[in-house]
C-alpha positions in Angstrom: 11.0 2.4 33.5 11.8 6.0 32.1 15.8 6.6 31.2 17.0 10.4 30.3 18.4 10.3 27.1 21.2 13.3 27.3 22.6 14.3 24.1 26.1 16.0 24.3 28.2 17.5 21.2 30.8 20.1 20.4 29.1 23.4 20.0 30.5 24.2 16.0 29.5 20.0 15.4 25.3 21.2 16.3 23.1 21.6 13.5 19.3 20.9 12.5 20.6 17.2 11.3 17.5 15.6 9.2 18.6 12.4 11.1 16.6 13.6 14.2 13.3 13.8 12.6 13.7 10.3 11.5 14.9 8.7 14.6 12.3 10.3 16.6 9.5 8.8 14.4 11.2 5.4 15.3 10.7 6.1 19.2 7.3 7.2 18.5 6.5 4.7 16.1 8.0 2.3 18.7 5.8 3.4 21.4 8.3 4.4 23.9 8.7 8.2 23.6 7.5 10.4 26.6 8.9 13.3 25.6 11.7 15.4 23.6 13.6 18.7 23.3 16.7 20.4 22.0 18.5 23.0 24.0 19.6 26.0 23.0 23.5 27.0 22.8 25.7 27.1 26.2 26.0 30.7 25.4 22.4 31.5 26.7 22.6 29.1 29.5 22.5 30.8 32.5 23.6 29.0 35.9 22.5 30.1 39.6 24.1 29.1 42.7 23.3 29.5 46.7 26.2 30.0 49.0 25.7 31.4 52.6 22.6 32.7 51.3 23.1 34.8 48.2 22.6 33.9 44.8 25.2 33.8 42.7 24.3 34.2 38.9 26.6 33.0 35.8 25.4 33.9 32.3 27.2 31.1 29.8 28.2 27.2 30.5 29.0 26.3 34.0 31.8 24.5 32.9 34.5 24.5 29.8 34.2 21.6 28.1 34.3 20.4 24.7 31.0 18.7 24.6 27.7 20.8 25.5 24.9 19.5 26.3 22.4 19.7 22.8 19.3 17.9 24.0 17.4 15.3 25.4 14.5 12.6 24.9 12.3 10.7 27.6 11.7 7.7 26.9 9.6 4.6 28.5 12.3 1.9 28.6 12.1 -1.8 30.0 15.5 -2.1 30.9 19.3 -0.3 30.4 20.0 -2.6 27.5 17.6 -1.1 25.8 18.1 2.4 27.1 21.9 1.8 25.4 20.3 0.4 22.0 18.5 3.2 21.2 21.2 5.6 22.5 23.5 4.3 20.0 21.6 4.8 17.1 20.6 8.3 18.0 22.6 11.1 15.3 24.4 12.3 17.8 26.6 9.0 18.4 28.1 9.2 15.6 30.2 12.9 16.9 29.4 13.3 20.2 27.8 11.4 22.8 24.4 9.8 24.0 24.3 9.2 28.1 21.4 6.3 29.2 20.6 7.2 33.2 17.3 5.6 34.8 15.0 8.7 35.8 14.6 8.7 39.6 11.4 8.0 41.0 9.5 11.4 43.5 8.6 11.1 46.2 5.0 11.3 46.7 4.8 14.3 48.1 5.8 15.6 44.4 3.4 14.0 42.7 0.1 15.8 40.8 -3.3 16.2 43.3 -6.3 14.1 42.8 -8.8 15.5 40.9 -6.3 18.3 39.3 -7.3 19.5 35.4 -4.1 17.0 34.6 -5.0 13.8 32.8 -3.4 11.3 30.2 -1.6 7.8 30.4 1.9 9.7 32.6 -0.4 9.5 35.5 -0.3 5.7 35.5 3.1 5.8 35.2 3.0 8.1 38.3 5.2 10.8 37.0 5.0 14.7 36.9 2.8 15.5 33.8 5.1 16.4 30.3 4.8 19.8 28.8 2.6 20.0 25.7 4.0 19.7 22.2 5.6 22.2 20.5 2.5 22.5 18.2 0.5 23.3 20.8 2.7 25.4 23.0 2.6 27.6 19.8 -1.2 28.6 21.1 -1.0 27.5 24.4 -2.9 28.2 26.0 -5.9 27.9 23.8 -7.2 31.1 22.5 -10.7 32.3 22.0 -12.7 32.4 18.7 -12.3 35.4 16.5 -15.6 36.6 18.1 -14.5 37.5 21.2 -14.7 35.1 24.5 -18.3 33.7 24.6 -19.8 34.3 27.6 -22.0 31.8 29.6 -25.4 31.9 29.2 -27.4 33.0 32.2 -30.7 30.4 33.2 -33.9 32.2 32.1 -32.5 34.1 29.0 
């Protein structure tokens, strides 16, 4: 079953700790990590709102509080037990705070088509497909060859 790690600290607390790299290679080398992302500061969040039919826009956190939220991981969990074990050893335990919730299942409705260009083991799981790697979002999508875009060849030439 997937649980949302959330991954809350005070903003002057949030740093590139080495600790991260470290225990995320323990969730991958564990087999249970589905995917993985910091956030950037509260400062650039920006929060929208619908009342009577108009937007409402707020640049900055929606609330004031001491902890902001830094980051999250997705992880493939048997149980909340274990949800809580690794939540406790994540870096951020030791100032802040880690919060275990089960992710809810869509409804079918939301769910990928048959047949679309999607693929990989999330689909047996039945959940929305993850976004790619940072590595590969850095050329994603893929670009063509130095050459130019190869066009396809036409029959009888």
């Amino acid at each position: 079953m997937p649980y949302l790690l959330l991954l809350a600290n005070a903003p002057d607390a949030w740093d590139d700790d080495p600790d991260f790299a470290a225990y995320t290679d323990a969730l991958r080398a564990a087999g249970v990590l589905l995917s993985a992302a910091g956030l950037r500061g509260a400062e650039a969040a920006t929060a929208v709102r619908v009342r009577d039919g108009e937007r409402l826009v707020t640049d900055g956190p929606f609330a004031d509080t001491k902890e902001h939220l830094v980051g999250y991981y997705l992880l493939d969990l048997p149980d909340l037990d274990a949800a809580l074990d690794w939540a406790a050893r994540a870096p951020v335990a030791r100032t802040g705070t880690g919060v275990a919730r089960a992710v809810w299942r869509a409804s079918a409705g939301c769910a990928p088509r048959r047949g679309s260009r999607a693929g990989g083991g999330w689909r047996a799981r039945g959940w929305p497909r993850p976004s790619p790697p940072a590595a590969a979002r850095s050329g994603w999508p893929r670009r063509p060859p130095r050459g130019g875009r190869r066009r396809p060849r036409r029959p009888g030439r």
